[in-house]
N, C-alpha and C positions, 0 to 999 in steps of 0.2 A: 504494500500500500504506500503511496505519497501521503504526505503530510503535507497541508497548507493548513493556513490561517481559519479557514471558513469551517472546514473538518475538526481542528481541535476547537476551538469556539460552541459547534455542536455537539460535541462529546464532554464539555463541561459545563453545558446548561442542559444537559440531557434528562436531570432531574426535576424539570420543572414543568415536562407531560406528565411523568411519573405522577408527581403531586398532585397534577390536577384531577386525576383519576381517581387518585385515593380519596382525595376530596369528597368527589362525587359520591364515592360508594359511600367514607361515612356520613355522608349527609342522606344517605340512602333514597337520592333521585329516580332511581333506573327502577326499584320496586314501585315509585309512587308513577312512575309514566307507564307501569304494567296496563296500567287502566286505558292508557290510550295518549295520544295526544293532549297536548295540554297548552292553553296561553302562559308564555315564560312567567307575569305577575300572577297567576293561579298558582305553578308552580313552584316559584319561590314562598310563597304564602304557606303551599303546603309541606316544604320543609323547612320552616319557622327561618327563611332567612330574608336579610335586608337586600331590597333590591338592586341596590348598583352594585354591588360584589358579584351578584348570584348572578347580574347579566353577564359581568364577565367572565364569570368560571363559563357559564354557557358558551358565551364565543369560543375560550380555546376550545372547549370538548369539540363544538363544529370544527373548527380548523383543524383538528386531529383528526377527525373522520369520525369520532366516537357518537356523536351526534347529530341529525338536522333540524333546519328552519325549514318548515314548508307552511304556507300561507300564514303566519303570525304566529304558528305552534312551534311548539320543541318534540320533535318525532326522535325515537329509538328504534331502532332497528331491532327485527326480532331473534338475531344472530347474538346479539348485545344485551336484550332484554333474558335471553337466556341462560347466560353467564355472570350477570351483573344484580338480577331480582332478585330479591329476597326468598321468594317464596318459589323458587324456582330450583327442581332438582341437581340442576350444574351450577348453581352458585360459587361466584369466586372469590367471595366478597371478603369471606375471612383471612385469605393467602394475602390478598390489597391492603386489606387492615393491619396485617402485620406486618407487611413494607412499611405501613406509615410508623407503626410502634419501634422501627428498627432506626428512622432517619438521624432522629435527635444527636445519638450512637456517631453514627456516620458521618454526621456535619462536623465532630470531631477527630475526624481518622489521622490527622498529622500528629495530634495528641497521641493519640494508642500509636503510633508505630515510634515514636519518639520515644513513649515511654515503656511500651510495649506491657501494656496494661486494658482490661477492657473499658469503654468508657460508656456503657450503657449503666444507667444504675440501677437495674435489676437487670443480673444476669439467667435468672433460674424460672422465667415465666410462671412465678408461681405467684408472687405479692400481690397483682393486679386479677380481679376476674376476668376483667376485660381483653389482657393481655392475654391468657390462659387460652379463651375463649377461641381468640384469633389466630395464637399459635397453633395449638391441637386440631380444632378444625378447618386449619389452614395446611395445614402435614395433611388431611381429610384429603380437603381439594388437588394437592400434587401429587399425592402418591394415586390415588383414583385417575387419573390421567393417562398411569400408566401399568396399574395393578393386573390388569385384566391378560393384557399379553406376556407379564411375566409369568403368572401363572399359567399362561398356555406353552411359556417354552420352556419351565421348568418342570424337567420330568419326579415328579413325587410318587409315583407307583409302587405300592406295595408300602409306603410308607403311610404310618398310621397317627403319629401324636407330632406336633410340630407347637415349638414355642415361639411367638413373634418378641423378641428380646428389645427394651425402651421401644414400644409397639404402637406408643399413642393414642390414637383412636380406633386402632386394628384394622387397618384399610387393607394391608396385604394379607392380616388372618383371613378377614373374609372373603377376599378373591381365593387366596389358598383354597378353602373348603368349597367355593362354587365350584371351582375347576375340580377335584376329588373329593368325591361325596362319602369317603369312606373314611374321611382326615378328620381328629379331634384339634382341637389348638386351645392355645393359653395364650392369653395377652400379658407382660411382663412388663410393668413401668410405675412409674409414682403412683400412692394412692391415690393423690388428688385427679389423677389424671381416668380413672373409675368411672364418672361421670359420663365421660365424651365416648370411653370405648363400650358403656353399654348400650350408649342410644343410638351408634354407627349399630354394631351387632343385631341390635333388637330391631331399629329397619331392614336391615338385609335378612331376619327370620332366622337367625344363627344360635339364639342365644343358648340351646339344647349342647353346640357344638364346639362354643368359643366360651370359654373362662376367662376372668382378670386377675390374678394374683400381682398384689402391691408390692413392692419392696426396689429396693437401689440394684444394680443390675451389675453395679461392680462389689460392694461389699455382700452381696446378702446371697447365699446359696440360689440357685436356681432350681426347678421343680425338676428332679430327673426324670430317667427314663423314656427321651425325647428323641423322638427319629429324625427331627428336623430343627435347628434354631436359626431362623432369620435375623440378622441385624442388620437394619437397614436405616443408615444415614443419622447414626448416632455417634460413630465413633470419633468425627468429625468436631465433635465438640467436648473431645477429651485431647490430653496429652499423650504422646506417642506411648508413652506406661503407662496410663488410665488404658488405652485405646487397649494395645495387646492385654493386658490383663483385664479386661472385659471380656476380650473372645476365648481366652484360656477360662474362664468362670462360663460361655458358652459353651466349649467344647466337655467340658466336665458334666454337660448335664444330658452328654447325650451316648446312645445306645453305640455298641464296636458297629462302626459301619452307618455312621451317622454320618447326616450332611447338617455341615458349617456351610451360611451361604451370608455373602455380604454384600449390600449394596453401599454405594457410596458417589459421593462427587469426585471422580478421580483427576489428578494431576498426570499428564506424560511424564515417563520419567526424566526427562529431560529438563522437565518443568518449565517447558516453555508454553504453555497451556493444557487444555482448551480456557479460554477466557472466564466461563461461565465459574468452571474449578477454582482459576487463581482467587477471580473477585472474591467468592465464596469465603478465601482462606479468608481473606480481610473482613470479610463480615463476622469469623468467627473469633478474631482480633480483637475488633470493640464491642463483641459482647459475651466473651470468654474469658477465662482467667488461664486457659493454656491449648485451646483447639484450632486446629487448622487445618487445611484437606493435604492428604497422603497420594503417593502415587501408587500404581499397579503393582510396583518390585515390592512398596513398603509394607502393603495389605499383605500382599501374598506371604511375605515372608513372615507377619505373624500370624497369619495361619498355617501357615507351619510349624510354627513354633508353639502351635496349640495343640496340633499333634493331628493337623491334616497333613495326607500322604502326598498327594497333589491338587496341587489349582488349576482350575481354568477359568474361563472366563464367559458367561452365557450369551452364546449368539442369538442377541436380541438389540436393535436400535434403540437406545433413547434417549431424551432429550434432554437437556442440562448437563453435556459432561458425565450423567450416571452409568455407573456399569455393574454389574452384577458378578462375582466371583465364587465359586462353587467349589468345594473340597470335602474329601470325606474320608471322614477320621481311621486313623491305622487301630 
């Protein structure tokens, strides 16, 4: 790529579509235009806001394409109203919200790398409901993006009890089990986090098949007897010895002939990207106290050291830099 002036200029106001979006969603516009078209002073009214502000978040959203004017209304497209409503089953509203709970973090990053300290003031999305809320069911919204085809290209056959390890909401339990109907699972992650993974479970009609057991997933024993442990996109927010000694407390909970499987934002080893990975590390920068994303040599190598025989890597596309790593235990 060339560099000029107009390109970096772009790339460092590039956060101020971002914002306007986030805006949006929490002022939760796009649910209240579910109803239809709307005169802009209707709809600023109906989400209690003052109208020369609210005209101009409207313009950029038009200028971004997120929006139209047609005849004196503010029209949504139903591409948009599908991903953006509230009340709407692909909702993303939660993932957007927790971009916005991430910025504050971010507008500091010369700080954190200076001092290389996090500079979010809660690191553990646990103080805020709020934040909770948009975290866990923001992990909901990306991992469902992509749940569906892991589970079709990861072979679980013949395997029967499978632990989703710091599991969230259980997005990938419950794909696991649509895709094999013979699979139990356990959701493994803070108790506070109980909540969100039984109201994902209990819409998808699982809860006969999926369990939550609460506890820390690097000090507290794991359930054994486990054919299967997922970690997927936690390890990322540990320290390269939190990280391995997380999967060695995985690997211990599972049967001779288990599969370790990990998903992650991976780095080349080269670590010259993919972008999506590096940014990631810095995000885990200002609001970690020691996490950052790993590459393919560095996972693999503690899974082996967990006492997988060999890795590979599941051939399956996805998006964000994520890859999946598969090993099963000697």
């Amino acid at each position: 790529m060339t560099w000029d002036a107009k390109k970096l200029l772009e790339l460092s106001g590039a956060y101020w579509a971002g914002c306007a979006l986030q805006a949006a969603v929490g002022l939760d516009i796009f649910t209240v235009l579910e109803k239809g078209a709307m005169d802009e002073e209707e709809l600023a009214a109906a989400v209690s806001c003052e109208p020369r502000g609210f005209s101009m978040l409207i313009t950029a959203l038009v200028a971004l394409g997120v929006l139209r004017r047609e005849a004196g209304k503010v029209v949504a497209a139903g591409e948009i109203l599908a991903l953006l409503s509230r009340g709407s089953p692909d909702y993303l509203g939660f993932i957007i919200a927790h971009h916005s709970h991430l910025m504050p973090a971010w507008a500091r990053l010369a700080e954190a790398v200076r001092d290389g300290k996090p500079t979010r003031e809660s690191t553990s999305h646990t103080e805020s409901e709020a934040e909770r809320e948009a975290f866990l069911l923001g992990m909901f919204n990306i991992a469902r993006l992509q749940a569906e085809k892991i589970a079709q290209a990861l072979d679980l056959s013949g395997r029967k009890k499978l632990i989703d390890v710091g599991g969230g909401p259980g997005t990938y339990a419950v794909y696991f089990c649509k895709q094999n109907p013979f699979l139990q699972a356990t959701i493994f992650d803070l108790p506070t986090t109980a909540p969100f993974a039984e109201k994902i479970v209990g819409r998808y009609g699982l809860a006969e098949r999926i369990h939550f057991v609460g506890g820390n997933f690097i000090t507290d024993t794991l359930p054994k007897g486990q054919d299967v442990a997922w970690v997927s996109q936690v390890l990322h927010g540990e320290t390269a010895q939190e990280a391995a000694k997380l999967l060695k407390n995985a690997a211990a909970c599972l049967n001779p002939g288990g599969l370790l499987c990990v998903q992650e934002f991976v780095l080349d080893d080269d670590r010259s990207g993919p972008a999506h990975a590096a940014l990631f590390a810095l995000n885990m920068l200002v609001g970690t106290e020691g996490g950052q994303t790993y590459t393919e040599s560095e996972l693999a190598r503690m899974m082996r050291e967990a006492g997988v025989v060999e890795v590979k890597s599941l051939p399956v596309a996805l998006p964000q830099s994520c890859r999946v790593l598969v090993g099963e235990m000697g």
